[in-house]
DSSP file (Angstrom, degrees, kcal/mol; ACC not computed):
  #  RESIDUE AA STRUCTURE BP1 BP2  ACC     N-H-->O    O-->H-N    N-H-->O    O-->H-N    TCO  KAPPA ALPHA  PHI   PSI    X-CA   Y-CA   Z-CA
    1    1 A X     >        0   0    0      0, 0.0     4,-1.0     0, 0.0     6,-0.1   0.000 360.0 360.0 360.0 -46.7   91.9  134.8   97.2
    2    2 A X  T  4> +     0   0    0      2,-0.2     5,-1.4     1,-0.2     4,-0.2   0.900 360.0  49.9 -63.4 -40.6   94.4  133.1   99.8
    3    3 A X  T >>5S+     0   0    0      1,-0.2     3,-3.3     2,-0.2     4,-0.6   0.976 106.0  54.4 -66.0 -59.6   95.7  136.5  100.6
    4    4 A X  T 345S+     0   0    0      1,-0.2    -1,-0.2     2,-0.1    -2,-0.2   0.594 105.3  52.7 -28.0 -41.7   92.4  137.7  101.1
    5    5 A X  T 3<5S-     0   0    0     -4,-1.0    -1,-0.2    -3,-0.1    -2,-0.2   0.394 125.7 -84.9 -80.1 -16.2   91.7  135.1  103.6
    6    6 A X  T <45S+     0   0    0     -3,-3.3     2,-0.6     1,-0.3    76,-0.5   0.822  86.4 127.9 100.3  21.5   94.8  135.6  106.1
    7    7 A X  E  << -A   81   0A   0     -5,-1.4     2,-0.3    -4,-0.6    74,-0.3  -0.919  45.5-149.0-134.7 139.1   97.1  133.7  104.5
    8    8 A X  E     -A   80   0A   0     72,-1.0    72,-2.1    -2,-0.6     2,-0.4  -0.683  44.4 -12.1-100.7 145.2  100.7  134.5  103.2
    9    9 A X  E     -A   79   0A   0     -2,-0.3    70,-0.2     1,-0.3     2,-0.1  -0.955  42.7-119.1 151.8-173.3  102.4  133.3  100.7
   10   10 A X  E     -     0   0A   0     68,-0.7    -1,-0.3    -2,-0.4     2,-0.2   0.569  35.2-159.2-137.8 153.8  102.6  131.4   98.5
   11   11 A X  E     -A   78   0A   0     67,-2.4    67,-1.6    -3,-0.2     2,-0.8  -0.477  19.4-141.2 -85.2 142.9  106.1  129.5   99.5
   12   12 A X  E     +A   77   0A   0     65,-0.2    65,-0.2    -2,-0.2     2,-0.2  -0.748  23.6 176.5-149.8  93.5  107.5  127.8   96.2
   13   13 A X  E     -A   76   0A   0     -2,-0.8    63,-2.7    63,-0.7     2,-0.3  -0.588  11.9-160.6 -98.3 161.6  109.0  124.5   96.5
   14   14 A X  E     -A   75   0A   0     61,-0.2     2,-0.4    -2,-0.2    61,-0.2  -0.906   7.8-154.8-129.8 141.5  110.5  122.2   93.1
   15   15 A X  E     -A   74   0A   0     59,-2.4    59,-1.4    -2,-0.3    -2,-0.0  -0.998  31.4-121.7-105.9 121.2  111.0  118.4   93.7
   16   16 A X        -     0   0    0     -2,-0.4    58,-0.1    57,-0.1     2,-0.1  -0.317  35.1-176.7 -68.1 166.7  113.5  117.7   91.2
   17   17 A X        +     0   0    0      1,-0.1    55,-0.2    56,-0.1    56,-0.2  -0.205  42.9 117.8-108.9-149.5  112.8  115.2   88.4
   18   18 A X        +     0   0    0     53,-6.9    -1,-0.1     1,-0.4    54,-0.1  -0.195  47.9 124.4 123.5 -54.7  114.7  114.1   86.1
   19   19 A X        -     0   0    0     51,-0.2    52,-4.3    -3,-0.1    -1,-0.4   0.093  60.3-110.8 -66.4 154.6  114.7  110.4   87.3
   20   20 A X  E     -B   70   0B   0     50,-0.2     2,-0.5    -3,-0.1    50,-0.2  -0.572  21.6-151.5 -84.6 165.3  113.5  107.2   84.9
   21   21 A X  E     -B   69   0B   0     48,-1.0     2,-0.7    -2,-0.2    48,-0.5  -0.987   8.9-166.7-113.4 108.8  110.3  105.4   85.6
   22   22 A X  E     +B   68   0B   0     -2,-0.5     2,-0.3    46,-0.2    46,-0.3  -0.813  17.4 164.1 -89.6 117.5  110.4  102.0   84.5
   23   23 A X  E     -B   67   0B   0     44,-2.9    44,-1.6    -2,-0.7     2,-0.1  -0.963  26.0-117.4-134.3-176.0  106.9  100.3   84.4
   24   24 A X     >  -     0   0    0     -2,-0.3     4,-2.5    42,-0.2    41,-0.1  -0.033  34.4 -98.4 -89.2 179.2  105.3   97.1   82.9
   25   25 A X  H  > S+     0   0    0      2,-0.2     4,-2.5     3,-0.1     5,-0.2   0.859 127.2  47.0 -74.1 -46.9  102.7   96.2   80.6
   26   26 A X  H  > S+     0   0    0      2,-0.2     4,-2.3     1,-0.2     5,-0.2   0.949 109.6  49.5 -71.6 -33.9  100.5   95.7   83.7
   27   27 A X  H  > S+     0   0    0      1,-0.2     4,-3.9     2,-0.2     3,-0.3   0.997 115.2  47.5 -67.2 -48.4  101.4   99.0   85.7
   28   28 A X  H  X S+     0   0    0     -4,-2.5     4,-2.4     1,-0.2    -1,-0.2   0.924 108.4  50.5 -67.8 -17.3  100.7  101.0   82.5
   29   29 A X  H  X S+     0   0    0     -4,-2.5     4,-0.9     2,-0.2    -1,-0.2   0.922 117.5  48.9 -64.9 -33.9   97.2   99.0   81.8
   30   30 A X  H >X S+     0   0    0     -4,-2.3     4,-1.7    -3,-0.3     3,-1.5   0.971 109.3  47.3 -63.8 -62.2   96.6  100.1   85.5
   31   31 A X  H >< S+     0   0    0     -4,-3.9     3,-1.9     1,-0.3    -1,-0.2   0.942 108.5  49.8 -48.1 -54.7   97.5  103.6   85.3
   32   32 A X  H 3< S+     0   0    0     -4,-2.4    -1,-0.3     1,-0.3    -2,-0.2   0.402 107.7  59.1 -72.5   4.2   95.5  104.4   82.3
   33   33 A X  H << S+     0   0    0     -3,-1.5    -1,-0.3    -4,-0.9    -2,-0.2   0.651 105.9  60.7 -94.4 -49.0   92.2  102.3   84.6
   34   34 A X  S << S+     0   0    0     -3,-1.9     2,-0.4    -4,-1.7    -2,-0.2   0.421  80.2  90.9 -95.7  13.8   93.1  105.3   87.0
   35   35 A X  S >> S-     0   0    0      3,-0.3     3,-3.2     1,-0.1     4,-0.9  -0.866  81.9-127.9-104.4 132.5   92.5  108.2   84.9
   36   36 A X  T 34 S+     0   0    0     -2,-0.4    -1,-0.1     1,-0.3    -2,-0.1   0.624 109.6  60.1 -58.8  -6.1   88.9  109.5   85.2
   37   37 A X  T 34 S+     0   0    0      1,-0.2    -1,-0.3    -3,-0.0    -3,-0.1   0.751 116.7  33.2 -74.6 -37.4   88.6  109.4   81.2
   38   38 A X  T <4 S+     0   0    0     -3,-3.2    -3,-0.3    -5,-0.2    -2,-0.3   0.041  77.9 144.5-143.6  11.5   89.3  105.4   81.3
   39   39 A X    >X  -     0   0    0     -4,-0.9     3,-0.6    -5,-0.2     4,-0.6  -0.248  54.4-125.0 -22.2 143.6   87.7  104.5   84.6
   40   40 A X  T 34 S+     0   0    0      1,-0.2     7,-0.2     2,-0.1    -1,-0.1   0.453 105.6  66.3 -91.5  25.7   86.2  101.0   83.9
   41   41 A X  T >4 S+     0   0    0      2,-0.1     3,-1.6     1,-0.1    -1,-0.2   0.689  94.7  64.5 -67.8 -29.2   83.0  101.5   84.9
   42   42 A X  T <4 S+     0   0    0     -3,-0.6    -2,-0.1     1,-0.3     3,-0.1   0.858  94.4  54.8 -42.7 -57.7   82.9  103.8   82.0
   43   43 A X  T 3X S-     0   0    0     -4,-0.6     4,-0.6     1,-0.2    -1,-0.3   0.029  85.1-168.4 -84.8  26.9   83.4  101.2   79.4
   44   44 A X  T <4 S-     0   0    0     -3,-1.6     3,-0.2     1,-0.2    -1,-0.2  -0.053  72.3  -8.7  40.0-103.9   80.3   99.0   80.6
   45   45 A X  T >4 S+     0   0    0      1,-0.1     3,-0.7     2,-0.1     4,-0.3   0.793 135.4  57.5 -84.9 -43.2   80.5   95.7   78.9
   46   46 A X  T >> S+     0   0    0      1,-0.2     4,-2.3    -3,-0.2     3,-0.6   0.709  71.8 105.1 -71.3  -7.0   83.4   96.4   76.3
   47   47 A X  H 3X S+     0   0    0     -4,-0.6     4,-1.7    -3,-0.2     3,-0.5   0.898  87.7  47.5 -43.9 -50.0   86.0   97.4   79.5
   48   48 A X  H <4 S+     0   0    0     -3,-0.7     4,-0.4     2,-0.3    -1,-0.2   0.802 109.1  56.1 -61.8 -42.4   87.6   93.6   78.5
   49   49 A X  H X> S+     0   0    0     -3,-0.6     4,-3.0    -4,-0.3     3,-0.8   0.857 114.4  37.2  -3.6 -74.1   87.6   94.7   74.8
   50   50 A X  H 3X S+     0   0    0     -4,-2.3     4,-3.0    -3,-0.5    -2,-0.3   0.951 105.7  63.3 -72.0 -62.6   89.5   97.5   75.7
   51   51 A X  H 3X S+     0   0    0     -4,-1.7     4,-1.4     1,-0.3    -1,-0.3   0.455 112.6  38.7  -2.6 -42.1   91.6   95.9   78.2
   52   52 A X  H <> S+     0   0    0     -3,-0.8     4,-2.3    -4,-0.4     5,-0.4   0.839 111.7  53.5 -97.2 -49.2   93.0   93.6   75.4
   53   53 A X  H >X S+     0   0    0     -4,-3.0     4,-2.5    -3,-0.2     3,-0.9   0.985 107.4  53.0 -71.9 -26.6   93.3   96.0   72.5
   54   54 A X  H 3X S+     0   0    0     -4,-3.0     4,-3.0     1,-0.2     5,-0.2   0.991 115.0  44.8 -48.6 -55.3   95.3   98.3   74.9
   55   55 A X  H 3X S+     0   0    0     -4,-1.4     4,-1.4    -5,-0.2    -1,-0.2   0.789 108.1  53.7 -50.6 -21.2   97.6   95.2   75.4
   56   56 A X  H <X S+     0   0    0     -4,-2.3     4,-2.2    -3,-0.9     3,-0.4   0.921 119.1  36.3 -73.3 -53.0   97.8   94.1   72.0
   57   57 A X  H  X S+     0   0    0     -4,-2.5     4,-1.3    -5,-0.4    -2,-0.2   0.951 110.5  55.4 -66.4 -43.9   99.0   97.5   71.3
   58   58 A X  H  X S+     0   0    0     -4,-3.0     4,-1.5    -5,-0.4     3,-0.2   0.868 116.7  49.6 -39.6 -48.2  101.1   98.0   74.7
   59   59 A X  H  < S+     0   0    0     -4,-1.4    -2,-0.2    -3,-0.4    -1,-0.2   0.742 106.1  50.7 -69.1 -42.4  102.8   94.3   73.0
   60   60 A X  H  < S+     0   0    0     -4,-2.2     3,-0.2     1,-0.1    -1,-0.2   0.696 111.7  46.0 -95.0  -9.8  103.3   95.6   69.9
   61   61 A X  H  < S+     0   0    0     -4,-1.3     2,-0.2     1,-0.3    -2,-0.2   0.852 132.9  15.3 -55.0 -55.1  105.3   99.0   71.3
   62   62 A X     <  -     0   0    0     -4,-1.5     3,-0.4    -5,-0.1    -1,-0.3  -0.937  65.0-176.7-155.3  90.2  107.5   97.0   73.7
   63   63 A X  S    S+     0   0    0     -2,-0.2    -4,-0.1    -3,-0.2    -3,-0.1   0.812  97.8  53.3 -35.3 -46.9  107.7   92.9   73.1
   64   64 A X  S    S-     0   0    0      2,-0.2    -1,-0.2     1,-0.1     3,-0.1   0.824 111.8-133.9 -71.1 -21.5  109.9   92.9   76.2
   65   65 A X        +     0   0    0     -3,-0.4     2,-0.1     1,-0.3    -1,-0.1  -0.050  66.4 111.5 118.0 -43.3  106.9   95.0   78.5
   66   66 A X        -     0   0    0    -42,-0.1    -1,-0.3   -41,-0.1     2,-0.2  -0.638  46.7-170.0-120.0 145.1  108.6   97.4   80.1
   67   67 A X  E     -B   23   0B   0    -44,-1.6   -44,-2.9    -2,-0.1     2,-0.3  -0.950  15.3-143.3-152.2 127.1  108.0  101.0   78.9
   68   68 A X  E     +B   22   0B   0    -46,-0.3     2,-0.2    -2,-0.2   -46,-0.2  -0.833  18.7 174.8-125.6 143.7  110.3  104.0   80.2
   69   69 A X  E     -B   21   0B   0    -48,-0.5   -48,-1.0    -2,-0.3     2,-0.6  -0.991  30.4-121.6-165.8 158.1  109.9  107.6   81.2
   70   70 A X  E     -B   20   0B   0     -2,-0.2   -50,-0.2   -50,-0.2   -51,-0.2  -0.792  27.0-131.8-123.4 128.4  111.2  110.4   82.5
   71   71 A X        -     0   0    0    -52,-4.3   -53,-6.9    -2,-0.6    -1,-0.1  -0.261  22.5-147.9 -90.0 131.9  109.7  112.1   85.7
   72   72 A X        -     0   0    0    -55,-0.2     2,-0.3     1,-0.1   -54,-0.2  -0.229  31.8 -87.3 -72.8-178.4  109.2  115.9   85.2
   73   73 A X        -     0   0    0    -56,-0.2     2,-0.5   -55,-0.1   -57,-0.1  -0.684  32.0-134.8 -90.7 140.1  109.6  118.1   88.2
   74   74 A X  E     -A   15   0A   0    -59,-1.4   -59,-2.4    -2,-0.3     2,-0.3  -0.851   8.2-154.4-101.4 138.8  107.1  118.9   90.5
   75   75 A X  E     -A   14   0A   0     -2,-0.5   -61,-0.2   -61,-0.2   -63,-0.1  -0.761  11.0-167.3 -84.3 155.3  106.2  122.9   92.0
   76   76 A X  E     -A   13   0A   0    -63,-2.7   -63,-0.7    -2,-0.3     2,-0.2  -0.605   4.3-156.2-138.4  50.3  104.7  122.6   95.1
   77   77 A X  E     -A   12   0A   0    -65,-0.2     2,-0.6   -67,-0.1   -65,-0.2  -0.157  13.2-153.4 -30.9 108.4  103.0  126.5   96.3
   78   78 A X  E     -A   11   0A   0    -67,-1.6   -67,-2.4    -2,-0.2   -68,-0.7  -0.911   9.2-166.7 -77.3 105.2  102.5  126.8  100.2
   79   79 A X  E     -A    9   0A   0     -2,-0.6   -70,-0.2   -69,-0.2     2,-0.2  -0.885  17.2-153.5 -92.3 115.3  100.2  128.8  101.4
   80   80 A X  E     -A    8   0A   0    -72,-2.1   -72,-1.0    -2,-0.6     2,-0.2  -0.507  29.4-134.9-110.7-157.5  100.2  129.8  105.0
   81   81 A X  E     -A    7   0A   0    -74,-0.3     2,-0.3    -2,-0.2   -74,-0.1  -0.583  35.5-129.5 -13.0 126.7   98.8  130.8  108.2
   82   82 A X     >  -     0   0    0    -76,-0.5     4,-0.5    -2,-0.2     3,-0.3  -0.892  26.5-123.6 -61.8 135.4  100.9  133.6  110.0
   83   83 A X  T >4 S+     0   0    0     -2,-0.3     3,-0.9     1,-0.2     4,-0.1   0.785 111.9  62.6 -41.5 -29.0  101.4  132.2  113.8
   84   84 A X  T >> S+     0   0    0      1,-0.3     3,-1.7     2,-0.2     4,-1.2   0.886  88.8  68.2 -84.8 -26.9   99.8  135.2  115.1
   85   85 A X  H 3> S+     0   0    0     -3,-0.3     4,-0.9     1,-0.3    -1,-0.3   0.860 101.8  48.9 -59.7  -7.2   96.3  134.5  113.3
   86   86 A X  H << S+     0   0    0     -3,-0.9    -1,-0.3    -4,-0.5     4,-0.2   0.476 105.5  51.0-111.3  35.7   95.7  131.7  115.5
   87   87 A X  H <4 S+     0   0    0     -3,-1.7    -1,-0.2    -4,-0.1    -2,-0.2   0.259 112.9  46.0 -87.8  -7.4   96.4  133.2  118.4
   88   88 A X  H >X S+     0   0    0     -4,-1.2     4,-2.4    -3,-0.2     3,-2.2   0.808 116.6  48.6 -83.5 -59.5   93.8  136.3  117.4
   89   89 A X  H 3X S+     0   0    0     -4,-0.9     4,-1.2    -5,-0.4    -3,-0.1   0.709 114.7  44.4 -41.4 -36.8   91.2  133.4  116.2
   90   90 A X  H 3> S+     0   0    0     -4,-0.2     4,-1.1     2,-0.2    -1,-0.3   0.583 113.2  48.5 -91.7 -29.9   91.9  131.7  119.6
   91   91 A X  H <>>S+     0   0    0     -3,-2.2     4,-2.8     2,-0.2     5,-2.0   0.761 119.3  44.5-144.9 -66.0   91.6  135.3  121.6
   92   92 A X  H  <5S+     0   0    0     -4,-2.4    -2,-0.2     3,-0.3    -3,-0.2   0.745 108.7  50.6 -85.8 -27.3   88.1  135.7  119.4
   93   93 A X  H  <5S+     0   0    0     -4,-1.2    -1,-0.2    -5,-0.2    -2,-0.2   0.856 114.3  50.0 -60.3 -42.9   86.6  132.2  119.8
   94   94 A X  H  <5S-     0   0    0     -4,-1.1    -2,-0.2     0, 0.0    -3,-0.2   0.710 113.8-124.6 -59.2 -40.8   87.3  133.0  123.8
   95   95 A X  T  <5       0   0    0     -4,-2.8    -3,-0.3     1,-0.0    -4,-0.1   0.874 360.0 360.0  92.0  29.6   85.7  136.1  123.3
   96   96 A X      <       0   0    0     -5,-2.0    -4,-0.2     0, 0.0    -5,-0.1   0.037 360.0 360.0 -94.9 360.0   88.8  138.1  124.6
């Protein structure tokens, strides 16, 4: 489809991983809030419910809080442009 379109590629970058991720009791209650499955709007009246039994349970994992993990690598495809398509596009807007 991208090809199709004028565009070359795709370019195939890795960010390595590898590194730990430390977080809290609060950053994970946060994260899992951010996933569109657990927005709290979701859980209407019981979001406070939940909110506790995820801590109770979060408490009963890790006493101290803090909850370690290890960041996979990300690929990152690039698709681009060639420089001479915008100079045709530019050339065709002009009416050239």
């Amino acid at each position: 489809m991208f090809s199709g379109a004028g565009f070359a590629g795709p370019e195939r970058h890795v960010v390595p991983g590898g590194q730990a991720l430390v977080r809290t009791t609060d950053d994970v209650v946060a994260w899992t809030f951010s996933m569109s499955f657990a927005a709290p709007p979701l859980f209407g009246p019981d979001r406070a419910v939940f909110e506790t039994d995820l801590r109770r349970l979060l408490g009963s994992a890790s006493p101290a809080g803090r909850f370690a993990e290890r960041v996979p690598s990300t690929e990152v495809f690039v698709w681009h442009r060639p420089p001479d398509a915008y100079v045709d596009e530019r050339m065709q807007v002009r009416g050239h």
